[in-house]
DSSP file (Angstrom, degrees, kcal/mol; ACC not computed):
  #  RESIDUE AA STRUCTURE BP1 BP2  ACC     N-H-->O    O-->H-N    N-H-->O    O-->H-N    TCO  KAPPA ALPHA  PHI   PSI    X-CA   Y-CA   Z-CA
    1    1 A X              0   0    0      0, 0.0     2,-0.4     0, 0.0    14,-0.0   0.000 360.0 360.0 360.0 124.1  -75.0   98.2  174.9
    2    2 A X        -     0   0    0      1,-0.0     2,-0.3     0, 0.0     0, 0.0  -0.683 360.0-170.9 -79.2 139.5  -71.3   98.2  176.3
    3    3 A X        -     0   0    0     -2,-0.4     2,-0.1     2,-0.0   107,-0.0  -0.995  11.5-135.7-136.8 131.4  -69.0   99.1  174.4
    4    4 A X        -     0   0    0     -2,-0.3     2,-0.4     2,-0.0     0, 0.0  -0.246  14.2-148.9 -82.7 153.4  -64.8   99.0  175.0
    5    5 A X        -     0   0    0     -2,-0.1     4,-0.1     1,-0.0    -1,-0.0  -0.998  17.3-141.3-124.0 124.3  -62.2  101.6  174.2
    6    6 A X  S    S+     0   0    0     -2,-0.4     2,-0.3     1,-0.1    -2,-0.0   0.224  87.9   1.9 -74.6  25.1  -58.8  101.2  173.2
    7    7 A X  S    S-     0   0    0      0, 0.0     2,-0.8     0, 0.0    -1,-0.1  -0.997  96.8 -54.4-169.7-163.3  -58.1  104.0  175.2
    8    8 A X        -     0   0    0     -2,-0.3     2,-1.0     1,-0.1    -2,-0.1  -0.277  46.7-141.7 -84.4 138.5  -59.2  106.5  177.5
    9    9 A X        +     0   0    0     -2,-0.8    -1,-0.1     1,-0.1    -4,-0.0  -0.618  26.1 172.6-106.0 112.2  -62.0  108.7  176.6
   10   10 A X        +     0   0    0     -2,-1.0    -1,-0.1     2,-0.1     2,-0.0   0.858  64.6  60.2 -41.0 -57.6  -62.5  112.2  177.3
   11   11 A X  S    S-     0   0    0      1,-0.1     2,-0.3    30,-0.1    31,-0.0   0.031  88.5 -84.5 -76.2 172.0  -65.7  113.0  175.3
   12   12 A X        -     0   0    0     -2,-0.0    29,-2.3     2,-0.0     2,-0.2  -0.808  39.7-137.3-101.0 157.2  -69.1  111.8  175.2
   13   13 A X  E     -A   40   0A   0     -2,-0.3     2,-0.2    27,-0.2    27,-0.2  -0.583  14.3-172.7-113.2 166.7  -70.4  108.6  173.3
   14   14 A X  E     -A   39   0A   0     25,-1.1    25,-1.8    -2,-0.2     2,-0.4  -0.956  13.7-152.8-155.1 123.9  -72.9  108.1  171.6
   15   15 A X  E     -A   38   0A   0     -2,-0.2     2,-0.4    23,-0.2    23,-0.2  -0.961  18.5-173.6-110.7 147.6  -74.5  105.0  170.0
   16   16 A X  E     -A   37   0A   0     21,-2.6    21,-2.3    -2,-0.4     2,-0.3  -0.969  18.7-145.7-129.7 115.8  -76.7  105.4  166.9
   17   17 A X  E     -A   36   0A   0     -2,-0.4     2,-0.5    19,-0.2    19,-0.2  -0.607  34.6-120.6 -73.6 128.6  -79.0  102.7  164.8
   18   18 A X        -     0   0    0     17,-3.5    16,-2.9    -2,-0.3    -1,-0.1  -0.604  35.2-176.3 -84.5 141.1  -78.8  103.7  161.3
   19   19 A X        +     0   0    0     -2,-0.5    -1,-0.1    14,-0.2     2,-0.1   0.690  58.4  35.6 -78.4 -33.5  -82.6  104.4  160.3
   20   20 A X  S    S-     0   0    0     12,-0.1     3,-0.4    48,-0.0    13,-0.0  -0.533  77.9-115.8-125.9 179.2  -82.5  105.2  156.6
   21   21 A X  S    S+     0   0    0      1,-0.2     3,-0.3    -2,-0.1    11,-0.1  -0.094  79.4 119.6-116.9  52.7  -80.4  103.9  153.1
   22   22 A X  S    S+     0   0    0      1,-0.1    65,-1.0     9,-0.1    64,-0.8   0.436  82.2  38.7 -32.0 -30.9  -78.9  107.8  153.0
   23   23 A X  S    S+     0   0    0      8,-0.4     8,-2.9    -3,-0.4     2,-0.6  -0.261  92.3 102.4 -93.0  27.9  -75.9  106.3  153.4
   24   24 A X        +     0   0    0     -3,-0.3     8,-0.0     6,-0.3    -3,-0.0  -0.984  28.9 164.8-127.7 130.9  -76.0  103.2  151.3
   25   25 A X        -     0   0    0     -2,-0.6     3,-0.1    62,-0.1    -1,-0.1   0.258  62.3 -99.2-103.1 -16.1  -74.3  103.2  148.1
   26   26 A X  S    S+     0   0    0      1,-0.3     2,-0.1     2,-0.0    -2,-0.1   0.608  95.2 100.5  83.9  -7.9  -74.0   99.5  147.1
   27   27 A X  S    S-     0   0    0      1,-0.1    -1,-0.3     0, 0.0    -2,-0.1  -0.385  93.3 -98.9-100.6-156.9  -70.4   99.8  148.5
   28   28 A X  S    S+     0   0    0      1,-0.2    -1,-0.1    -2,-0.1    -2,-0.0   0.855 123.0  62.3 -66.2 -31.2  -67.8   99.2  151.3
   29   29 A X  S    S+     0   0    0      2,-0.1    -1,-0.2    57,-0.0    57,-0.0   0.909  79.7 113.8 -69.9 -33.0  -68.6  102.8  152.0
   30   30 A X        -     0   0    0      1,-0.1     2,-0.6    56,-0.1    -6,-0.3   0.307  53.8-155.2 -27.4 149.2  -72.3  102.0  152.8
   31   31 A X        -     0   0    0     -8,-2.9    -8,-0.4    37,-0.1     2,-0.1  -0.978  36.0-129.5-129.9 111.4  -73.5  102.5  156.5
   32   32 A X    >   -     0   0    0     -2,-0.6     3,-1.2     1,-0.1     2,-0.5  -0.350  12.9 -99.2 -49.7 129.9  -76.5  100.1  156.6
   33   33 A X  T 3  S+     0   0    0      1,-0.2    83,-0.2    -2,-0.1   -14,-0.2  -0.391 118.6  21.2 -34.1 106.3  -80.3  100.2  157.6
   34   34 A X  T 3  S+     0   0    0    -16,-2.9    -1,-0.2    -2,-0.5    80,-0.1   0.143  92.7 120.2 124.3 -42.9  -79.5   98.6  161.0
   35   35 A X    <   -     0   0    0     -3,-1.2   -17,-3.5    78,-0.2     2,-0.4  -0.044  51.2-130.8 -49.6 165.3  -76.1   99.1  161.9
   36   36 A X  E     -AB  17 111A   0     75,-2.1    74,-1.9   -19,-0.2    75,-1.3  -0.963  15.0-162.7-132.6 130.9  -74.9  100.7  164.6
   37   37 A X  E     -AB  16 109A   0    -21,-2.3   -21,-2.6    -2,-0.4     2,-0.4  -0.803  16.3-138.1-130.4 142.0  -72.5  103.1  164.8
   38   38 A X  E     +AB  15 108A   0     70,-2.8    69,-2.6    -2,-0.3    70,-0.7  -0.874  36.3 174.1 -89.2 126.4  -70.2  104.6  167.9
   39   39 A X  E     -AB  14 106A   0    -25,-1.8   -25,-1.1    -2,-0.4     2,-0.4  -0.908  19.9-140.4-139.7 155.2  -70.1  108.3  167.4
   40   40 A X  E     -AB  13 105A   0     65,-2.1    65,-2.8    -2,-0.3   -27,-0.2  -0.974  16.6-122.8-131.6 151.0  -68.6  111.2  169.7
   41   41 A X        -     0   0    0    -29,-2.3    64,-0.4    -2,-0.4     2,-0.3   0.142  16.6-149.5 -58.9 160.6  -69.9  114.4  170.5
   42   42 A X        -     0   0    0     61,-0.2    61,-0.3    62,-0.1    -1,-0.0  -0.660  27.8-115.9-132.9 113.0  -67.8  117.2  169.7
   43   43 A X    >   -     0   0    0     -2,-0.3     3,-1.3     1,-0.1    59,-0.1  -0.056  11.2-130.2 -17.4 118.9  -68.4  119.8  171.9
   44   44 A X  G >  S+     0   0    0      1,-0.2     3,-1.8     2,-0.2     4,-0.2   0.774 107.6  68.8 -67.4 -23.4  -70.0  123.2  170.5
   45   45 A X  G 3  S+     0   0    0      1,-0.2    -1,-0.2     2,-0.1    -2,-0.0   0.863 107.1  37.3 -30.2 -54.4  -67.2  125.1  172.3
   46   46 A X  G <  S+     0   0    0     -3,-1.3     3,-0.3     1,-0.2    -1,-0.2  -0.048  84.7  90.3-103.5  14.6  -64.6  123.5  169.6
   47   47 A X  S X  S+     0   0    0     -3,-1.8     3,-0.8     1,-0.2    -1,-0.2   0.546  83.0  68.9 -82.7  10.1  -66.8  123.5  166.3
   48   48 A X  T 3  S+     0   0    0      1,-0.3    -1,-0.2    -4,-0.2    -2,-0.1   0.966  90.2  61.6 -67.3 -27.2  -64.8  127.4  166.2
   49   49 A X  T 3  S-     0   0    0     -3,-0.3    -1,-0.3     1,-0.3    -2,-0.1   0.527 127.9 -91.4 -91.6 -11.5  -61.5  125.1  165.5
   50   50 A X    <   -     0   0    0     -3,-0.8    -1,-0.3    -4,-0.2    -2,-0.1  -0.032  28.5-133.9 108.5 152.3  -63.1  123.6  161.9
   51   51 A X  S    S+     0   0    0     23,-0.2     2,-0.3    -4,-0.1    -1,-0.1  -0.565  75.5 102.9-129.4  68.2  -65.2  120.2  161.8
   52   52 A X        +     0   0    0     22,-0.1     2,-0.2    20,-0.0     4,-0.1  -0.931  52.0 145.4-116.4 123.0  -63.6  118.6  159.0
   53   53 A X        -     0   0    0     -2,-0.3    -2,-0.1     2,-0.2    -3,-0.0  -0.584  69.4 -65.8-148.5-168.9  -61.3  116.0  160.7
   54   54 A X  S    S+     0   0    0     -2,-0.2     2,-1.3     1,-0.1    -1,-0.0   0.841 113.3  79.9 -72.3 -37.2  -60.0  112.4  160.0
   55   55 A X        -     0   0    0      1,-0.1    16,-0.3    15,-0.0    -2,-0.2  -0.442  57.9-174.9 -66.6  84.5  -63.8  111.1  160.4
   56   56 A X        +     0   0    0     -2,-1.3    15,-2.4    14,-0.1     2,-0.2   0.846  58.8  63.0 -24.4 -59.7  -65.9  111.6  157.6
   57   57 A X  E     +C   70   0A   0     49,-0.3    49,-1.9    13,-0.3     2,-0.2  -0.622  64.5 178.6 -98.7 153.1  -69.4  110.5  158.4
   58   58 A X  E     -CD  69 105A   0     11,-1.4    11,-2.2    47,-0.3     2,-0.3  -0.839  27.0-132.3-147.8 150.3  -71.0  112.5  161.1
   59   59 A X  E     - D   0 104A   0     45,-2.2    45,-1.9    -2,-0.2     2,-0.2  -0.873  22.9-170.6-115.7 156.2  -74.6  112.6  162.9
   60   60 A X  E     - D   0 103A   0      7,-0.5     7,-0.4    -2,-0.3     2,-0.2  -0.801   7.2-152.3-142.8 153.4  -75.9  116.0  163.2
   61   61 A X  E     + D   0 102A   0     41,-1.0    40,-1.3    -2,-0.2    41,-0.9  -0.746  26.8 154.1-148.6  97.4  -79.2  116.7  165.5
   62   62 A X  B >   -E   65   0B   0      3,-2.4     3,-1.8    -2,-0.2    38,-0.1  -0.232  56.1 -84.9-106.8-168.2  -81.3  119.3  164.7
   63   63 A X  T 3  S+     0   0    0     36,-0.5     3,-0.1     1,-0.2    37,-0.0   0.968 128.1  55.8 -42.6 -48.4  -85.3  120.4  165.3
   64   64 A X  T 3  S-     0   0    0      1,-0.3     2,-0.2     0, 0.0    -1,-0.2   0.317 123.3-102.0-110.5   4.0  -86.0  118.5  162.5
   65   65 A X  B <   -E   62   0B   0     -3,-1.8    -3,-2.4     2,-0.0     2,-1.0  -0.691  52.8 -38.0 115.7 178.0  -84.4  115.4  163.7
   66   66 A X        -     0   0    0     -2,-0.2     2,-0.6    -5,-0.2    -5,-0.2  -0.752  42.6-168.0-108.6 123.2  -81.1  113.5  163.2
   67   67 A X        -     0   0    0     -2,-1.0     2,-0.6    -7,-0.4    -7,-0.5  -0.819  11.7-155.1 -89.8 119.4  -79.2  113.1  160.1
   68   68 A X        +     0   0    0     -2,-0.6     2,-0.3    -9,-0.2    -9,-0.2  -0.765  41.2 142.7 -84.8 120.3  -76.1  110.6  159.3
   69   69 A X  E     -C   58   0A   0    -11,-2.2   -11,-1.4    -2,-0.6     2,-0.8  -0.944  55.8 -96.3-155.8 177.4  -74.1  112.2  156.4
   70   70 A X  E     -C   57   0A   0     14,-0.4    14,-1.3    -2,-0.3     2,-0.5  -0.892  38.9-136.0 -94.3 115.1  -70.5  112.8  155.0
   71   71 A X  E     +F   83   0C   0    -15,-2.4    12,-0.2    -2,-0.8     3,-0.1  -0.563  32.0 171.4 -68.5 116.0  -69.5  116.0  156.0
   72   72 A X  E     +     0   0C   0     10,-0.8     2,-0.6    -2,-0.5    -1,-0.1   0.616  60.2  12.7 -83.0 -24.2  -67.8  117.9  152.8
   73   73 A X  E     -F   82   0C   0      9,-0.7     9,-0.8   -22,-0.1     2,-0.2  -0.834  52.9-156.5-149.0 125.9  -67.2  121.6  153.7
   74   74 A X        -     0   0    0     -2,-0.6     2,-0.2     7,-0.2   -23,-0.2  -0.215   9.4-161.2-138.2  91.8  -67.3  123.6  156.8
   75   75 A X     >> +     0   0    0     -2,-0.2     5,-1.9     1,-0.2     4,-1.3  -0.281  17.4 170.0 -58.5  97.1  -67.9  127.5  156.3
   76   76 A X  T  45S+     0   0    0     -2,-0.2    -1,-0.2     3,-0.2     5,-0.0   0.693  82.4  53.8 -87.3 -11.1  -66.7  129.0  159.5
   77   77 A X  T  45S+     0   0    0      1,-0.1    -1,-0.1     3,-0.0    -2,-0.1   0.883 123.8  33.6 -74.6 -44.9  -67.1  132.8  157.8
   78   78 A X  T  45S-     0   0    0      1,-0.1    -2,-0.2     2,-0.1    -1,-0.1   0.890 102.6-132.2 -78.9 -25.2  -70.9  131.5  157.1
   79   79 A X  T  <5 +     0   0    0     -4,-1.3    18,-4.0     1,-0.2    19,-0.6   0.881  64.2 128.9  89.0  18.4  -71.4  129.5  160.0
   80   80 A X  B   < -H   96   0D   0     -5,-1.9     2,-0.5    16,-0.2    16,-0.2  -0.659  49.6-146.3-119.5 153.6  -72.7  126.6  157.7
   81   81 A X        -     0   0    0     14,-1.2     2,-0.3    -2,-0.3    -7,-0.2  -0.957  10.3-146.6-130.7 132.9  -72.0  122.9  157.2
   82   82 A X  E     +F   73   0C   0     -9,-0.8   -10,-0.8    -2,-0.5    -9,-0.7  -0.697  23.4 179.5 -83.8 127.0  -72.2  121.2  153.8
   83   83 A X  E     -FG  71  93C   0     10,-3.2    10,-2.3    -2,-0.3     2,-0.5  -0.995   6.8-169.2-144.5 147.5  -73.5  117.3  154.1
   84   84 A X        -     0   0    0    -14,-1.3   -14,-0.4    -2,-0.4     8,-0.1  -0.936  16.3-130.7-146.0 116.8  -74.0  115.0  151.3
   85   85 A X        -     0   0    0     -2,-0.5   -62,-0.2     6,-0.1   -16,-0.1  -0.109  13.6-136.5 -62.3 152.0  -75.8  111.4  151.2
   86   86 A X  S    S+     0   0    0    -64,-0.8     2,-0.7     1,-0.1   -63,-0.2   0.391  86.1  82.9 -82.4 -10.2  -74.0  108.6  149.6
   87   87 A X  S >  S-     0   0    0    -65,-1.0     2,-3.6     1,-0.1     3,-2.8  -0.809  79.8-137.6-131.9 112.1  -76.9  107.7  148.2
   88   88 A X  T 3  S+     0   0    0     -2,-0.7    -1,-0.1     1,-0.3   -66,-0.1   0.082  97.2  69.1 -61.1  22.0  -78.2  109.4  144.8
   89   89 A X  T 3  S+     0   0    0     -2,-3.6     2,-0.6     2,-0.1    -1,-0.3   0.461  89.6  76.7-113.0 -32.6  -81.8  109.7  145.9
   90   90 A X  S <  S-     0   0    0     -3,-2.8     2,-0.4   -68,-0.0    -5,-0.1  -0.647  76.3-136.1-104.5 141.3  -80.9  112.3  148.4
   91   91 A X        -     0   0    0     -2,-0.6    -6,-0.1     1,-0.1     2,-0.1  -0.528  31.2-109.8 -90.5 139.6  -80.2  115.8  147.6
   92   92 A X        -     0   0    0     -2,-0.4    -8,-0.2    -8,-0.1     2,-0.2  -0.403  39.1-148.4 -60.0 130.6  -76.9  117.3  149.5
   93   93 A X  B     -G   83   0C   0    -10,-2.3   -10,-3.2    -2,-0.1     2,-0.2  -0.729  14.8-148.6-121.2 174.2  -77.8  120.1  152.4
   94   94 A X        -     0   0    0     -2,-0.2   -12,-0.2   -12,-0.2     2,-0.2  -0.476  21.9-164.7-116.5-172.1  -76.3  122.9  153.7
   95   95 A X        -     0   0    0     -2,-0.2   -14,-1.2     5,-0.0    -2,-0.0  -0.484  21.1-129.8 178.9  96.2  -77.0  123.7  157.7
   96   96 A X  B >   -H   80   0D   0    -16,-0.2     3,-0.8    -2,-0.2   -16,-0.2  -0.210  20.4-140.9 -41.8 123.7  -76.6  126.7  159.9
   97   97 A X  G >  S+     0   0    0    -18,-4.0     3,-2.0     1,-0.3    -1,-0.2   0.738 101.0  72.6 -82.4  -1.2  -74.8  125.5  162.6
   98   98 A X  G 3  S+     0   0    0    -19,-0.6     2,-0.7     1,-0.3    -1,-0.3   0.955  97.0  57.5 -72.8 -23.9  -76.9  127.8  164.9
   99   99 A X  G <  S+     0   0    0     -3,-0.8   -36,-0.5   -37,-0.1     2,-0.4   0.042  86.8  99.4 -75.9  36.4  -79.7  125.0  163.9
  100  100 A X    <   -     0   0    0     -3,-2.0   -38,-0.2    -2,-0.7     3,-0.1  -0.995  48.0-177.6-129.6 155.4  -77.5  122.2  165.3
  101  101 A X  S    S-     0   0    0    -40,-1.3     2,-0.2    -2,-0.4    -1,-0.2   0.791  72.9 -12.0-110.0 -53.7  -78.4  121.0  168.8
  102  102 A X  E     - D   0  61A   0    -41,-0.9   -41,-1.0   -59,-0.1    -1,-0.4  -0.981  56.8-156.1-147.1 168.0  -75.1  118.3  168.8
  103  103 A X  E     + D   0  60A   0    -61,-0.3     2,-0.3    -2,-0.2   -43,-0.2  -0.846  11.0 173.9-157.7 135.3  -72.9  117.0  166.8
  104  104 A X  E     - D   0  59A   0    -45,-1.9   -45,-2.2    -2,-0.4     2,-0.4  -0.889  29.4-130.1-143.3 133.2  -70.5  113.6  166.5
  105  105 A X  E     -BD  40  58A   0    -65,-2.8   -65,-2.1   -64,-0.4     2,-0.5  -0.596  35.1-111.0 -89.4 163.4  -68.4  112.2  164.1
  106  106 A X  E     +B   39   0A   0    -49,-1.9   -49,-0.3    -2,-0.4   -67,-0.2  -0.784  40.4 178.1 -93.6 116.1  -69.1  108.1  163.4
  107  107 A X  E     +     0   0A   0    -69,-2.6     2,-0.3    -2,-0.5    -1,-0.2   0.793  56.2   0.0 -90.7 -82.0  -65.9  106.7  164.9
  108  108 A X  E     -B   38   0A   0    -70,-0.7   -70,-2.8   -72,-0.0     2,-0.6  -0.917  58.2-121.5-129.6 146.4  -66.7  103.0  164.3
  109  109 A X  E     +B   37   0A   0     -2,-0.3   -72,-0.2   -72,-0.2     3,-0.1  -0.730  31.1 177.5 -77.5 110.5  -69.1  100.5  163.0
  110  110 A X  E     +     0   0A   0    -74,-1.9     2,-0.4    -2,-0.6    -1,-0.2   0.973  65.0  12.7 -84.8 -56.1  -69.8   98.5  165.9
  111  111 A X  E     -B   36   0A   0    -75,-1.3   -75,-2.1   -77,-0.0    -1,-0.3  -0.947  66.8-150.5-127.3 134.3  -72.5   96.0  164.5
  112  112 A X        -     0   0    0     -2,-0.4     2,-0.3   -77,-0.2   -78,-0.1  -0.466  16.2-132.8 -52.5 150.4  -73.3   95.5  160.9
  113  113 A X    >   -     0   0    0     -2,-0.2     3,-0.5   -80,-0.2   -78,-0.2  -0.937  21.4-172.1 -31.1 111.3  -76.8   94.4  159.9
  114  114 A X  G >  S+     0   0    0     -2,-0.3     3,-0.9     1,-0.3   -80,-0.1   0.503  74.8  78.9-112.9   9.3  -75.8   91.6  157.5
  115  115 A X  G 3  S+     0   0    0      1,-0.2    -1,-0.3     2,-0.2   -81,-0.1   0.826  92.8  57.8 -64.3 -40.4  -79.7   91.2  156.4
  116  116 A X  G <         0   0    0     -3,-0.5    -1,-0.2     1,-0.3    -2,-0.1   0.176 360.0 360.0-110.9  -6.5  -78.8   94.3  154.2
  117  117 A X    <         0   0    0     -3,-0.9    -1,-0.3   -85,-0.0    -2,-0.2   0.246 360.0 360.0-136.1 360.0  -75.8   92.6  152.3
């Protein structure tokens, strides 16, 4: 899928179909089964500089597979990241960032699923 920039991009993109309701709350905030989301990398060079930034929601990609979550805390003495579901079924995790393969904050919701609302 192409997708436009209103400006010139440095980083890498990334598009992601959301998989799971981990993010669905039953609000505005929700990120839908089905949506799709434009996300950018952040380089592991720059997680030294803190990854709590104007983007909330984040994908993370680890062994175990990819997660979409809010990032709350990033422990640079521990080396950890804190991530917590919108959605009360799912328990909040914590993550060694040596277990993270990449990681991109969710810039924009490119496509809604509107079967989900």
């Amino acid at each position: 899928m192409s997708v436009f920039l209103d400006r010139e991009a440095s980083h890498r993109y990334q598009l992601f179909c959301v998989r799971d309701d981990s993010m669905t709350d039953g609000t505005c905030d929700s990120l839908c089964i089905g949506d799709i989301l434009l996300c950018r990398e952040v380089f592991r060079e720059d997680w030294t500089h803190g990854l709590i930034g104007r983007y909330p929601n984040v994908v993370v990609v680890t062994e175990e597979g990819i997660l979409l979550r809010r990032l709350t805390k990033h422990d640079r003495k521990q080396e950890t990241i804190s991530l917590h579901s919108l959605n009360r079924g799912d328990e909040d995790r914590t993550i060694a960032l040596q277990d993270v393969k990449a990681f991109f904050y969710v810039e924009r919701l490119i496509e809604r699923h509107l079967s989900q609302w």
